[in-house]
C-alpha positions as CSV (number, residue, x, y, z in Angstrom):
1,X,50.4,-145.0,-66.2
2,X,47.5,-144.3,-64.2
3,X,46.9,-147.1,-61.0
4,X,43.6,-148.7,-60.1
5,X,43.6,-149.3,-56.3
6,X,40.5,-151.4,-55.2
7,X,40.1,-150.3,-51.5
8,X,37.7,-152.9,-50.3
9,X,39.8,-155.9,-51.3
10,X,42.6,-154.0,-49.4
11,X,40.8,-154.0,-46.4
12,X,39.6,-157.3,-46.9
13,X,43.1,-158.0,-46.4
14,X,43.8,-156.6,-43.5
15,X,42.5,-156.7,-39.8
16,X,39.6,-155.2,-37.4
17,X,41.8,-153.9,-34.9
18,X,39.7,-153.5,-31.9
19,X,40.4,-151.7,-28.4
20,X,43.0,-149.4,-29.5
21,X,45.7,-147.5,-27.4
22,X,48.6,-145.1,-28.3
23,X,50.8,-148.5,-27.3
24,X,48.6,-150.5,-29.9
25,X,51.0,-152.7,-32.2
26,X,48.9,-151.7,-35.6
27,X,50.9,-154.3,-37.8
28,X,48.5,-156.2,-40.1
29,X,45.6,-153.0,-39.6
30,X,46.5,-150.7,-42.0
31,X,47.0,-151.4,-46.1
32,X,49.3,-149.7,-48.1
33,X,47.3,-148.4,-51.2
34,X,50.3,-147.1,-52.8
35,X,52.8,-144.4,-52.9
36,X,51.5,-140.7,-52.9
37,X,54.3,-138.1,-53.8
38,X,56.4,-138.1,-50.3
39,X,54.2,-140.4,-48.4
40,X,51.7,-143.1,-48.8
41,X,47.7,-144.4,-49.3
42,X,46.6,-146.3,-46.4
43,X,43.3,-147.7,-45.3
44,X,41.9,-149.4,-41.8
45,X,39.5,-150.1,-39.6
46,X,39.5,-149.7,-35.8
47,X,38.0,-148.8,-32.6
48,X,39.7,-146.9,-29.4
49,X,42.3,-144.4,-29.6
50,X,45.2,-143.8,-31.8
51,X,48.5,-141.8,-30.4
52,X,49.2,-138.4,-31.3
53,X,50.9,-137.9,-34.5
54,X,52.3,-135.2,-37.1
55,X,53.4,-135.5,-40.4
56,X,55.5,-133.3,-42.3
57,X,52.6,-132.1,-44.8
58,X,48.9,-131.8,-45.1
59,X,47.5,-135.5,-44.1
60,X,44.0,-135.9,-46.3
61,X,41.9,-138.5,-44.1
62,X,38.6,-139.7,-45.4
63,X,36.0,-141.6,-43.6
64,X,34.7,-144.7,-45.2
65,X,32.7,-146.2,-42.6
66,X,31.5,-146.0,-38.4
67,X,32.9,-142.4,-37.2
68,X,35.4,-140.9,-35.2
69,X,36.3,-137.4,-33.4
70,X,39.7,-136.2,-34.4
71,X,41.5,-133.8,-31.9
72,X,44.0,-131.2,-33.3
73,X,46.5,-129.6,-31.1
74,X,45.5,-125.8,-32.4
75,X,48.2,-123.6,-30.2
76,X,46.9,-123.6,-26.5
77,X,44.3,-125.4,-27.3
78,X,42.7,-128.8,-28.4
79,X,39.8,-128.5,-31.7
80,X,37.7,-131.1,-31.9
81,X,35.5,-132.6,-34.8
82,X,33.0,-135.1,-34.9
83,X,33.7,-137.3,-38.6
84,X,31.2,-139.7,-39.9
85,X,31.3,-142.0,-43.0
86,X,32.1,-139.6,-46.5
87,X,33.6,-137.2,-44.5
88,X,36.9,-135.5,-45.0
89,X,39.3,-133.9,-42.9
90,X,42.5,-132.0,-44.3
91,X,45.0,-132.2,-41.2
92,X,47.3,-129.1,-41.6
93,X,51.3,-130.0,-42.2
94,X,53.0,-130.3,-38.4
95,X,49.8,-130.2,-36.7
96,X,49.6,-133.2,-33.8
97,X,46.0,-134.9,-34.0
98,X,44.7,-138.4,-33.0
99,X,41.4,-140.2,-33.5
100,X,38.8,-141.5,-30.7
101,X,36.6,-144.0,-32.2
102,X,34.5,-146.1,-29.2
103,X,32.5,-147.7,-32.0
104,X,34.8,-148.3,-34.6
105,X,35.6,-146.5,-37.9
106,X,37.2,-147.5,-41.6
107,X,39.8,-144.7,-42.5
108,X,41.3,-144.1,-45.8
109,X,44.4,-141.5,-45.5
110,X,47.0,-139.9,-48.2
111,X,49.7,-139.5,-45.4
112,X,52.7,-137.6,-45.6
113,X,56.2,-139.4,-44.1
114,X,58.3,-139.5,-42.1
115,X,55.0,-140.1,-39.3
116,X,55.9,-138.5,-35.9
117,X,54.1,-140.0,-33.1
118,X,54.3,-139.2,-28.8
119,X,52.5,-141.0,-26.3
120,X,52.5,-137.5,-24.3
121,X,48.4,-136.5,-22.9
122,X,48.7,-133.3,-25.2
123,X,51.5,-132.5,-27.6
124,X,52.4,-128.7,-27.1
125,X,51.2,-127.4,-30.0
């Protein structure tokens, strides 16, 4: 049976989290949509930086509101790309990437689990 998920009461539910680090406690940020084949929906809102992270699969991240730049460890190097509200980025399975948001941005992701995360400057790609 097919599930209707209503995103803005979801993140109506959850909180602004503002200022954040890679150490940032994110409980109570980010609501669970539902399960997605291996992984899960998840929607939030937040401004500073998140920690490096890699899933397992392709990670589908769409922008609902505010923007971002998301940096993807691309071999040797660090590819950058500047998202704004209904854009999507397609994260490519294993690929370490974290988001920079000064001014805040909503996020709605179909992310792939286990989540791998490292506090490291620069994941080797």
């Amino acid at each position: 049976m097919a599930e209707t998920i209503d995103i803005e009461a979801a993140l109506k539910s959850v909180s602004f989290l503002d200022g954040r680090t890679p150490e940032s406690d994110t409980s109570g940020t980010f609501a669970r949509l539902g399960t997605y084949r291996d992984g899960a929906m998840f929607a939030g809102s937040f401004s500073g930086t998140s920690p490096w992270e890699r899933h397992p699969a392709d990670e589908i991240v769409h922008v609902l509101g505010g923007g971002a730049v998301i940096s993807l460890v691309a071999g040797e190097a660090v590819e950058q790309h500047n998202l704004k509200a209904g854009m999507i980025v397609i994260v490519p399975e294993g690929t370490w990437h974290r988001f920079e948001a000064p001014d805040g941005v909503t996020l709605m992701t179909v992310t792939p689990q286990p989540t791998e995360h490292t506090l490291e400057d620069v994941p080797a790609g």
